[in-house]
C-alpha positions in Angstrom: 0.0 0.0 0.0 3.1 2.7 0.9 4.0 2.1 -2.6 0.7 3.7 -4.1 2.1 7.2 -2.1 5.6 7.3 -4.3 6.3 8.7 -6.9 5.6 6.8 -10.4 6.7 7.6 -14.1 4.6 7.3 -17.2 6.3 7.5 -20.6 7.5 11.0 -20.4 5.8 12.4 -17.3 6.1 12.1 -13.5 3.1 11.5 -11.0 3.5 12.3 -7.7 1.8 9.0 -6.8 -0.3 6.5 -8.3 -3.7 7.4 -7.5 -6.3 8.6 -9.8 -9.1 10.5 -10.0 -12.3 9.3 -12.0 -14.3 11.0 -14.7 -17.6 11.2 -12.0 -20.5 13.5 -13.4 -20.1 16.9 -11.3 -23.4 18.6 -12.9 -22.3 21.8 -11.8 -21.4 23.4 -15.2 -23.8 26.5 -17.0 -26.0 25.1 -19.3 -23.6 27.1 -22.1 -20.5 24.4 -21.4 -18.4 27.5 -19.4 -16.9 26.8 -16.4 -18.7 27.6 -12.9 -16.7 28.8 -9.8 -18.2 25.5 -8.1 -16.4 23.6 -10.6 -13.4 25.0 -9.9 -13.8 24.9 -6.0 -14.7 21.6 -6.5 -11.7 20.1 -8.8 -9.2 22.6 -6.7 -10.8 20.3 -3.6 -10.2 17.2 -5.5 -6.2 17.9 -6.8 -4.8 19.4 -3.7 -2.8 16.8 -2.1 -4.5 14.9 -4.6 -4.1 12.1 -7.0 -1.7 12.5 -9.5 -4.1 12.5 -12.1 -7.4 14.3 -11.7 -9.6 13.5 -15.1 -12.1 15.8 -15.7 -16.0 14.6 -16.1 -17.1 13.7 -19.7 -17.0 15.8 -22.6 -18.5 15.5 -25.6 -16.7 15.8 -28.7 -19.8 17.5 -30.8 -23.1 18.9 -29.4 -25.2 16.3 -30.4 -23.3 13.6 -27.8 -24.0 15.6 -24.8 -26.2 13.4 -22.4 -26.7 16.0 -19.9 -27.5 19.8 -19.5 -24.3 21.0 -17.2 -21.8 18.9 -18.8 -18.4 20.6 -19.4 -18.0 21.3 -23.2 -14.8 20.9 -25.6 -16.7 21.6 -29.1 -17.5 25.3 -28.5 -15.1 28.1 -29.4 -14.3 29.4 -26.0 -14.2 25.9 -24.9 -10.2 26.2 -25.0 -10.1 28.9 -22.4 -12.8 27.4 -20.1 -11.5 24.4 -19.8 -7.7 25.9 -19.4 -9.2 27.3 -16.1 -9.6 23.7 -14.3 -6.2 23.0 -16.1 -4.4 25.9 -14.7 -5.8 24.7 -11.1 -4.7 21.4 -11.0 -1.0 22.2 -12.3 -1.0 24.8 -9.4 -1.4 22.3 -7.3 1.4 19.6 -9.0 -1.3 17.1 -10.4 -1.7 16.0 -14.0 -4.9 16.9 -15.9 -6.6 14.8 -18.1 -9.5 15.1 -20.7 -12.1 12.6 -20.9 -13.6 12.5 -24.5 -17.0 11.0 -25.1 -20.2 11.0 -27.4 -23.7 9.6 -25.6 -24.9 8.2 -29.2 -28.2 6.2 -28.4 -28.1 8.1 -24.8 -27.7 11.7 -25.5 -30.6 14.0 -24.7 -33.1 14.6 -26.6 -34.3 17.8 -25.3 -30.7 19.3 -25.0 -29.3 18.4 -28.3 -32.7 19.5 -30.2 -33.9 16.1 -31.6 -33.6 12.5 -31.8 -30.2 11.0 -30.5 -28.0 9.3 -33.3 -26.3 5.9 -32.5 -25.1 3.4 -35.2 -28.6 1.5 -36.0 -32.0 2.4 -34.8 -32.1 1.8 -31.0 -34.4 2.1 -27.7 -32.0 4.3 -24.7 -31.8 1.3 -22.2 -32.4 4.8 -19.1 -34.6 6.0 -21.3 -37.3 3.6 -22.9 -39.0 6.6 -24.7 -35.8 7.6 -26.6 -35.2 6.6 -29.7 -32.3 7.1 -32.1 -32.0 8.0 -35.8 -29.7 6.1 -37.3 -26.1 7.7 -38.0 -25.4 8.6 -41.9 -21.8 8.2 -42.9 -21.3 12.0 -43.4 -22.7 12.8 -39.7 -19.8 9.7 -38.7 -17.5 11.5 -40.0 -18.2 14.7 -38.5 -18.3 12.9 -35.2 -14.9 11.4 -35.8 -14.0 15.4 -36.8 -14.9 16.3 -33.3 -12.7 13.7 -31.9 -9.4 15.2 -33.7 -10.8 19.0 -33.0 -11.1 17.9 -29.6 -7.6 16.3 -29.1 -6.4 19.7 -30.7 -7.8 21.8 -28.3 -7.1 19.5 -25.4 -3.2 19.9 -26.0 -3.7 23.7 -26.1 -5.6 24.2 -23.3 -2.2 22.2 -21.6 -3.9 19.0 -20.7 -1.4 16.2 -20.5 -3.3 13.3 -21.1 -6.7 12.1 -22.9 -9.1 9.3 -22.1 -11.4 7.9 -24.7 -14.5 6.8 -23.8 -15.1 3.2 -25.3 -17.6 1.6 -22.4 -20.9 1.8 -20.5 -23.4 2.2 -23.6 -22.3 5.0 -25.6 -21.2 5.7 -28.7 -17.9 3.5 -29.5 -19.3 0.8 -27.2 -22.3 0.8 -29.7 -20.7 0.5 -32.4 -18.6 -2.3 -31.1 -22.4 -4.2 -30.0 -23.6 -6.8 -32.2 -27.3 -6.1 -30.9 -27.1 -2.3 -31.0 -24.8 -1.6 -35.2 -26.9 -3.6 -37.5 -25.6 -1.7 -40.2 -24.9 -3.4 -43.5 -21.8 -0.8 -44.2 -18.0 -1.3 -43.7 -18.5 -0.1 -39.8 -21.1 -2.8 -39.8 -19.0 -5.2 -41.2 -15.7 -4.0 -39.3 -17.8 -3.0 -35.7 -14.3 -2.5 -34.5 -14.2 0.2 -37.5 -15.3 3.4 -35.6 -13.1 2.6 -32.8 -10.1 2.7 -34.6 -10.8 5.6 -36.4 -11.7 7.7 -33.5 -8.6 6.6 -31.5 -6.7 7.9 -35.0 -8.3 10.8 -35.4 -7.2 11.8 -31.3 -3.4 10.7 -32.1 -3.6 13.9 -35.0 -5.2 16.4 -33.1 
């Protein structure tokens, strides 16, 4: 157990000890993806004398992925200098910051993204029985995998130094990867590993 407390390196960086902080669901954002001072209270809180990592709650990579109203936001213009000032605060305080990058798919919000939810095939939300999902063209694919590499980008120059995909519990990659939720008869039918891969690319250029 002592040994979680020292100090432990990964690749090129340093962490003051091995413990790390999870993506949990604050809900303390403004509806408009800025940063609240609650936020920062709370993720100051949270990284002093910290883990070594803290990873900020989910963000989705294009508005029509975000799942809840208050969720932090990575696709807007300003979202570079919002997000730089939970950044900023957990460097102060000698703690690695990293970017958690999602899309809901099938479970994004009806009501906040304006309209149906898109996920890989037609699909019921398994929280929400009354949502159902539009189908995903290939051109609004590709703009989601777009918001994956814009996201990245702006990740690195708001001076995060590390990004976690998303790729479990129900949304979008985790989809596409589900035999019972991508019935589509196209090459990220056939490949259901497709997506994945091309998200994961897509973060390595940004």
């Amino acid at each position: 157990m002592e040994r979680m407390f020292e100090k432990f390196r990964l690749g090129s960086v340093e962490l003051v000890n091995r413990f790390v902080f999870p993506p949990i669901k604050l809900g303390i954002g403004n509806p408009d993806g800025t940063v609240t001072e609650r936020q920062i209270a709370s993720y100051r809180q949270i990284a002093t004398n910290g883990p070594a990592v803290v990873i900020l709650e989910p963000v989705s990579v294009t508005a029509n992925g975000r799942e809840h109203p208050k969720q932090p936001c990575v696709h807007l213009d300003n979202s570079v200098h919002e997000l730089k000032k939970i950044v900023d605060l957990i460097h102060d305080q000698g703690r690695l910051a990293c970017l958690h990058l999602n899309h809901a798919g099938g479970a994004a919000l009806p009501k906040l993204i304006g309209g149906p939810p898109k996920a890989p095939s037609v699909m019921t939300c398994v929280a929400r029985e009354e949502t159902v999902s539009d189908a995903l063209s290939q051109e609004e694919i590709q703009k989601i995998l777009d918001g994956y590499g814009s996201a990245a980008a702006k990740a690195q120059e708001a001076g995060f130094d590390l990004i976690e995909i998303q790729g479990g519990h129900g949304y979008l990659i985790s989809q596409f990867l589900n035999s019972k939720l991508n019935k589509r008869d196209d090459r990220y039918g056939r490949d259901r590993t497709l997506f994945a891969g091309e998200a994961f690319s897509q973060v390595r250029k940004g």
